[in-house]
N, C-alpha and C positions, 0 to 999 in steps of 0.2 A: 504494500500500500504506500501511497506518496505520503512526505511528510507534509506535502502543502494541505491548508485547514482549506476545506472547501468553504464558499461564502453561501449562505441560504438562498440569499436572490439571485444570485447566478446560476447555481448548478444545487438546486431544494434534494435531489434524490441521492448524490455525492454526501450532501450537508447532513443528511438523516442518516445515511450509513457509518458515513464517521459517528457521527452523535452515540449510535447505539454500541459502537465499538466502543467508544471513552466508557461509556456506561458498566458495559462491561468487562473490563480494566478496571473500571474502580471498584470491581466488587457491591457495585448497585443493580445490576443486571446478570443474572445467573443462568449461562446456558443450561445449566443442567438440572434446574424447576420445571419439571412438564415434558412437554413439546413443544417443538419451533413454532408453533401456532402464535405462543404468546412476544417470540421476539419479532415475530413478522409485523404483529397488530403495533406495536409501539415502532416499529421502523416507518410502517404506512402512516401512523397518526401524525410522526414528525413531519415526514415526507408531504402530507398534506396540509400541516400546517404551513409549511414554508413555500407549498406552489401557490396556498390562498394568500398569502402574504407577498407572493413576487406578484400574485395578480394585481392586488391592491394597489404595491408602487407604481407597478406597471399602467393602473386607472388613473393616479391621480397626476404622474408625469405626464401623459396624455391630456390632461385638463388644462397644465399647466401650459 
């Protein structure tokens, strides 16, 4: 994996996958509670928070 920190509003799917990586490095996120089922839904959730959030920029840059 690159060391570069991916940014959310450029590259949101980069940015969630990092995300859930740190998390689980720091011993907040456990692969091995369950099934992948649960590290998928928090990878999507990031993942979605940050493409509804480049949309946002993306509307209001547009206004501008």
């Amino acid at each position: 994996m690159s060391s570069e920190i991916a940014h959310p509003s450029t590259n949101p799917k980069q940015a969630a996958l990092q995300l859930v990586i740190e998390l689980v490095r720091a011993g907040k996120l456990s692969p091995l509670q369950g099934d992948a089922s649960n590290m998928i839904s928090i990878y999507e959730q990031f993942k979605a928070h940050f493409e509804a959030d480049k949309q946002k920029k993306a509307s209001v840059s547009a206004i501008l």
